[in-house]
N, CA, C and O atoms as a GROMACS GRO file, in nm:
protein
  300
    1UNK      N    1  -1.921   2.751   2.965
    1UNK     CA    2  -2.012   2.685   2.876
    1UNK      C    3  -2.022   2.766   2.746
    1UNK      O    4  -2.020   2.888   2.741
    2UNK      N    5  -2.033   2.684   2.644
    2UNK     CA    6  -2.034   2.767   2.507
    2UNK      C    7  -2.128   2.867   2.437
    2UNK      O    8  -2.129   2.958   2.353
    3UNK      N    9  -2.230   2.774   2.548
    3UNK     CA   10  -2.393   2.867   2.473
    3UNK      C   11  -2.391   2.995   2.571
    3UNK      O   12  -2.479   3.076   2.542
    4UNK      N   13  -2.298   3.037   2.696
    4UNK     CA   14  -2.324   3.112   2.766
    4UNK      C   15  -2.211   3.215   2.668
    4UNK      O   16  -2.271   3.301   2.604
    5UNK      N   17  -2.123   3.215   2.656
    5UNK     CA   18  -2.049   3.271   2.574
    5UNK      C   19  -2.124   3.347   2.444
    5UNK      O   20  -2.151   3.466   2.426
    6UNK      N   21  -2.148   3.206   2.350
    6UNK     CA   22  -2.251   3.255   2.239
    6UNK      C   23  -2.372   3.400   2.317
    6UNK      O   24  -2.366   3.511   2.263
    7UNK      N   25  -2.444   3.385   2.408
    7UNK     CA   26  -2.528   3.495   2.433
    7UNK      C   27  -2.481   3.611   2.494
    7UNK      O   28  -2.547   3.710   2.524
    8UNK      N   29  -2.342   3.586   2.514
    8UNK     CA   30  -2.294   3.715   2.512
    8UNK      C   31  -2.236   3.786   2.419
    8UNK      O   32  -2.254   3.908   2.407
    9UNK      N   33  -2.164   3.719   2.347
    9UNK     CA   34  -2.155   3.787   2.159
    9UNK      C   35  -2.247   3.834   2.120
    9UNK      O   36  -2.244   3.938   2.054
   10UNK      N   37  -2.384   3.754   2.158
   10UNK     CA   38  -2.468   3.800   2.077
   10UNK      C   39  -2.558   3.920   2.157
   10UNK      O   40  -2.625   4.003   2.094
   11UNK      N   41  -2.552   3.917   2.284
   11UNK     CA   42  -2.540   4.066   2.335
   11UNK      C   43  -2.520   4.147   2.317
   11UNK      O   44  -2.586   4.247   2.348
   12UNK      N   45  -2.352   4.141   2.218
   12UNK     CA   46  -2.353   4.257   2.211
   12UNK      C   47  -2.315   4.293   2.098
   12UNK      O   48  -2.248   4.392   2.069
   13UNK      N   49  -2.381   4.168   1.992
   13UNK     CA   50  -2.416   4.230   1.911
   13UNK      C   51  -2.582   4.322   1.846
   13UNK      O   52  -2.603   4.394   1.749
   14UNK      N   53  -2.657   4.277   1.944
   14UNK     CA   54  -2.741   4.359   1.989
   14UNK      C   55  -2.719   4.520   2.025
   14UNK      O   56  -2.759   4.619   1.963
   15UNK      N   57  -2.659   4.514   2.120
   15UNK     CA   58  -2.565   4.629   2.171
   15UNK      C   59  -2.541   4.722   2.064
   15UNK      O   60  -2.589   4.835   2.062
   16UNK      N   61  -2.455   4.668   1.964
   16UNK     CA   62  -2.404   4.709   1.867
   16UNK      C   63  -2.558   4.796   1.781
   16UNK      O   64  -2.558   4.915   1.748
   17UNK      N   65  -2.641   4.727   1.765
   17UNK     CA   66  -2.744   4.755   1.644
   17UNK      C   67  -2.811   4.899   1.738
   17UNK      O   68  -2.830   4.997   1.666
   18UNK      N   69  -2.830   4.908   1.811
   18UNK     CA   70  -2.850   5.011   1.959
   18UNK      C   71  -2.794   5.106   1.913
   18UNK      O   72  -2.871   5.197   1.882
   19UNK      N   73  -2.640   5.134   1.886
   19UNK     CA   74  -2.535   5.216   1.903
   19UNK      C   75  -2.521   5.290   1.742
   19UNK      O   76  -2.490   5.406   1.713
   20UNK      N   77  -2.559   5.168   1.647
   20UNK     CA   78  -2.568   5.207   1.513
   20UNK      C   79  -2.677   5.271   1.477
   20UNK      O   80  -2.670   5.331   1.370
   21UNK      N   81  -2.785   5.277   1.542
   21UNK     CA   82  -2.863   5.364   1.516
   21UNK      C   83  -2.912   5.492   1.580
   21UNK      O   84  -2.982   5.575   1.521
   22UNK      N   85  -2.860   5.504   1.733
   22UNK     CA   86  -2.793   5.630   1.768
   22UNK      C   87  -2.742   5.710   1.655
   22UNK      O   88  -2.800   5.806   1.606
   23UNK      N   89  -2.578   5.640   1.601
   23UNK     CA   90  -2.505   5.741   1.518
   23UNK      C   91  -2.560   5.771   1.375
   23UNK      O   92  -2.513   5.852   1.295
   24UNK      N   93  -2.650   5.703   1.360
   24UNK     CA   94  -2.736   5.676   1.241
   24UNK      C   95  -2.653   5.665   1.138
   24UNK      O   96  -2.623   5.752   1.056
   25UNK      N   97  -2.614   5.544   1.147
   25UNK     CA   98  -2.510   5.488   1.005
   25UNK      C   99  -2.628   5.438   0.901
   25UNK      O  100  -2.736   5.382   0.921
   26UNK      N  101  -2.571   5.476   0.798
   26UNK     CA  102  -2.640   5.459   0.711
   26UNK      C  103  -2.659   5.308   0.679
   26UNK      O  104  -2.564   5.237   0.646
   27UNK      N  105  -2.816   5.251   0.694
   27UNK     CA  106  -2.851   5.138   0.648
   27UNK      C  107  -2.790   5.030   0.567
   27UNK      O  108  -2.827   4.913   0.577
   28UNK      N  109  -2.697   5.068   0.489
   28UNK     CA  110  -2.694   5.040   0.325
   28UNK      C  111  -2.569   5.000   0.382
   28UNK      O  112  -2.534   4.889   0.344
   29UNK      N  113  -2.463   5.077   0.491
   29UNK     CA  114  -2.339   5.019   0.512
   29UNK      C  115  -2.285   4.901   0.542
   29UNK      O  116  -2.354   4.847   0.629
   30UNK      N  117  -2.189   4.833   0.510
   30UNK     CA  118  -2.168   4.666   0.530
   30UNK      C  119  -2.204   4.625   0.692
   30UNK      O  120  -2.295   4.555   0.736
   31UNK      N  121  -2.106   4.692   0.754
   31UNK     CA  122  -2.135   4.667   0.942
   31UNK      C  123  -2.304   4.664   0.944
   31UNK      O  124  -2.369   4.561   0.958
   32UNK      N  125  -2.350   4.769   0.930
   32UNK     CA  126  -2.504   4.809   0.943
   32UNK      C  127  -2.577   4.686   0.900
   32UNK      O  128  -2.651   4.619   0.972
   33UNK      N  129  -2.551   4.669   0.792
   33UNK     CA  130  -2.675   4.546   0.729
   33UNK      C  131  -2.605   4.398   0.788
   33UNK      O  132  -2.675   4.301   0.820
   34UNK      N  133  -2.454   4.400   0.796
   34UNK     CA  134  -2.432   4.298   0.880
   34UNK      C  135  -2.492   4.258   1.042
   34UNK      O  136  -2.524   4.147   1.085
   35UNK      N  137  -2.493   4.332   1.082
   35UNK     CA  138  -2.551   4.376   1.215
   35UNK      C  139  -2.691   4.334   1.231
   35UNK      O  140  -2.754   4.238   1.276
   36UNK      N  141  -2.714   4.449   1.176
   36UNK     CA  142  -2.904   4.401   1.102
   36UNK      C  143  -2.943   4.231   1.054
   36UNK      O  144  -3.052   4.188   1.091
   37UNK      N  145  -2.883   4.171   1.001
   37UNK     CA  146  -2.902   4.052   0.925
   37UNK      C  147  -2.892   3.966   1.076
   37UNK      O  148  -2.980   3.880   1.066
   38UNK      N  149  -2.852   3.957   1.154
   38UNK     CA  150  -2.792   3.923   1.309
   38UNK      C  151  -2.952   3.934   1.406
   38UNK      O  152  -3.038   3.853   1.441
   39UNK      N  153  -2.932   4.068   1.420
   39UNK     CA  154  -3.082   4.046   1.487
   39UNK      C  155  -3.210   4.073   1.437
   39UNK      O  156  -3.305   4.019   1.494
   40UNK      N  157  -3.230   4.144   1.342
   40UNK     CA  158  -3.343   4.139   1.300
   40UNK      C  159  -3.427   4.010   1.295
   40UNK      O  160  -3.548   4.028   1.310
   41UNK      N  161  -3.389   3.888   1.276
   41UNK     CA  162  -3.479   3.748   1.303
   41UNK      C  163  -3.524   3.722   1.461
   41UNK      O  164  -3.612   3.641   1.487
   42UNK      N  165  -3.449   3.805   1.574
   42UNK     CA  166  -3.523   3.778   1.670
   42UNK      C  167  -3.588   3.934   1.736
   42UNK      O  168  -3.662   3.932   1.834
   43UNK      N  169  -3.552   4.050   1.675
   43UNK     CA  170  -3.574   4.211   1.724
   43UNK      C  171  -3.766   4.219   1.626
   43UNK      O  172  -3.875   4.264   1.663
   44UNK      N  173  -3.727   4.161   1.520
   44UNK     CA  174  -3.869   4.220   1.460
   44UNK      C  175  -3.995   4.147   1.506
   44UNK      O  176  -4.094   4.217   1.485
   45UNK      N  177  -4.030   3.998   1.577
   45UNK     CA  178  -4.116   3.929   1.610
   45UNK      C  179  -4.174   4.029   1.782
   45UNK      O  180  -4.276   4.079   1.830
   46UNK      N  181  -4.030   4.008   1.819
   46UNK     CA  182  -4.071   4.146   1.911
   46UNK      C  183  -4.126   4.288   1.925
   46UNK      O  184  -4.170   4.350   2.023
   47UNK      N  185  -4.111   4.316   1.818
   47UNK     CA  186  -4.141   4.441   1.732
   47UNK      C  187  -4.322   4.423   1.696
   47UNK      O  188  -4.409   4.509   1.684
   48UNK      N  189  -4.326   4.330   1.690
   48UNK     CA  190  -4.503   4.309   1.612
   48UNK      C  191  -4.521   4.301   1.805
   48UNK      O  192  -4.530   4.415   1.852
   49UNK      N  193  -4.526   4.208   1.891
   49UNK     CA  194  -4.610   4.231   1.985
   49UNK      C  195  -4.624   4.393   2.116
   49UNK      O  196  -4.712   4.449   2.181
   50UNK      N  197  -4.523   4.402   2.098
   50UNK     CA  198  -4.460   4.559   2.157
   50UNK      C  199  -4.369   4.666   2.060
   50UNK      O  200  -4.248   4.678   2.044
   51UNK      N  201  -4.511   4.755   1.990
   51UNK     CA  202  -4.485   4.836   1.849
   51UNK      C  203  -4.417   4.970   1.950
   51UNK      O  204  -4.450   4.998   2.065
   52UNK      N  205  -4.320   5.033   1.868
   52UNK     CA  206  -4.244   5.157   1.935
   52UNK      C  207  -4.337   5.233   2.050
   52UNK      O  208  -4.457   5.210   2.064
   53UNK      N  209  -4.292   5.289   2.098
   53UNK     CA  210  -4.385   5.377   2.186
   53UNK      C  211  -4.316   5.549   2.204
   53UNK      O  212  -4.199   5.568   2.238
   54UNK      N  213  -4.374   5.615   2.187
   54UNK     CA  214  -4.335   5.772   2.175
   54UNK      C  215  -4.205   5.803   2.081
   54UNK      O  216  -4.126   5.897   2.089
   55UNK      N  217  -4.208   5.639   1.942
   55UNK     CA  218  -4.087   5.689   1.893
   55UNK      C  219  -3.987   5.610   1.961
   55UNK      O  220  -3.890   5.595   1.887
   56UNK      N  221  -3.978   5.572   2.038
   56UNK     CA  222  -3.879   5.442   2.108
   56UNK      C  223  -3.897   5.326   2.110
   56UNK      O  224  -3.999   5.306   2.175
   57UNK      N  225  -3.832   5.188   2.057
   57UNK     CA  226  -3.828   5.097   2.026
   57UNK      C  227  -3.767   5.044   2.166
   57UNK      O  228  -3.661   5.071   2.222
   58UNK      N  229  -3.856   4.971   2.196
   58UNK     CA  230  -3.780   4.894   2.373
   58UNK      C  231  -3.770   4.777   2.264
   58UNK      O  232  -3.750   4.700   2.358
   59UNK      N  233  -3.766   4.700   2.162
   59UNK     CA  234  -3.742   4.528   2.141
   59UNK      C  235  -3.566   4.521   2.204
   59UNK      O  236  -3.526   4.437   2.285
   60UNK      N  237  -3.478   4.636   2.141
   60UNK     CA  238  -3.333   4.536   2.193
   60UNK      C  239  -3.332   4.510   2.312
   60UNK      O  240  -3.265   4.422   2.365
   61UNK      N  241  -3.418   4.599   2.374
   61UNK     CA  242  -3.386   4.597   2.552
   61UNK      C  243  -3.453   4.475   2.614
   61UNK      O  244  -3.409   4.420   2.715
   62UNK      N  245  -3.596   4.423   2.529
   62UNK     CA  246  -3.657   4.333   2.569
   62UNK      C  247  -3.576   4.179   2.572
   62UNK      O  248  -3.562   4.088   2.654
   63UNK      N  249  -3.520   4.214   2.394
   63UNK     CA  250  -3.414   4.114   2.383
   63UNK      C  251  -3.312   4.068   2.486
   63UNK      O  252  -3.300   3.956   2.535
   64UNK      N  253  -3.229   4.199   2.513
   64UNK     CA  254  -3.128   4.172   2.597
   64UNK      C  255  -3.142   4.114   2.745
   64UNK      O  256  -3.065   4.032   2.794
   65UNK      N  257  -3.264   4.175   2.813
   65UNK     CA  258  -3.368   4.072   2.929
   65UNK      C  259  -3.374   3.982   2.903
   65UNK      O  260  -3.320   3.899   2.977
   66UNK      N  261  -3.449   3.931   2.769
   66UNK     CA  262  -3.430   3.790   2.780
   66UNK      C  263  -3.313   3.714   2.749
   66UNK      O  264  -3.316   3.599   2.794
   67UNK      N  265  -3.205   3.749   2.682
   67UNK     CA  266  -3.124   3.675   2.645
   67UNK      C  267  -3.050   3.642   2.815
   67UNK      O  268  -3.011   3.530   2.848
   68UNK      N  269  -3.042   3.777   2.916
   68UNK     CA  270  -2.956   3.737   3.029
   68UNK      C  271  -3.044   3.675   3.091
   68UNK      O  272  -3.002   3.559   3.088
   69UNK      N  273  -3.166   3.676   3.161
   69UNK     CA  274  -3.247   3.523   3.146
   69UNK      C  275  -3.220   3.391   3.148
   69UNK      O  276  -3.215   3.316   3.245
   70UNK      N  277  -3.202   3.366   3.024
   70UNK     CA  278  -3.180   3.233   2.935
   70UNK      C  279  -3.043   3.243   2.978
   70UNK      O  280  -2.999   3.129   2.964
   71UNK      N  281  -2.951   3.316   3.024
   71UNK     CA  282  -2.831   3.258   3.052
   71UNK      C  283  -2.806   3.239   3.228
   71UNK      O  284  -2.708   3.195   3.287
   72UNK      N  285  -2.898   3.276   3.265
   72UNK     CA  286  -2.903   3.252   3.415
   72UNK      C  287  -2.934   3.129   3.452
   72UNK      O  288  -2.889   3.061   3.544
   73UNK      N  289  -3.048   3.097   3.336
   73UNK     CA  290  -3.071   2.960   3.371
   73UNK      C  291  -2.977   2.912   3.344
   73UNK      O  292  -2.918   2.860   3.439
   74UNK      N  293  -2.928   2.905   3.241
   74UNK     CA  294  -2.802   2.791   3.133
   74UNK      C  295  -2.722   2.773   3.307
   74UNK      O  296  -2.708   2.656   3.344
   75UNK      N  297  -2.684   2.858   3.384
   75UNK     CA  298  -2.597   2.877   3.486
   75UNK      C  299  -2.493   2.927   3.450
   75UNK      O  300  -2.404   2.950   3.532
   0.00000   0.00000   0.00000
């Protein structure tokens, strides 16, 4: 199915935004803000109801729960 596909790209491009800020690429870089432009419309709404905690940002992880979720159902 296509939409099951789609949420896995987009897994990992999640994944990806995770990994880029580990290596701490600089913001400003094309990948980076490409990346960014990707999830930030669904990482920051998450972000307002569950704000960092000790300095750790759980939204991608919350994301990524829900996205495999939504694909369990899809079947």
């Amino acid at each position: 199915m296509l939409l099951v596909q789609i949420i896995d790209l987009y897994s990992f491009v999640v994944l990806a935004t995770v990994i880029l800020s580990w290596v701490g690429m600089d913001p400003r870089h094309p990948l980076a803000s490409f990346v960014r432009k990707l999830t930030e419309p669904l990482l920051d709404p998450i972000r307002r109801v569950v704000p960092p905690v000790g300095g750790l940002d759980f939204s991608p992880m919350i994301l990524l729960v829900g996205l495999q979720i939504l694909k369990g159902l899809l079947g």
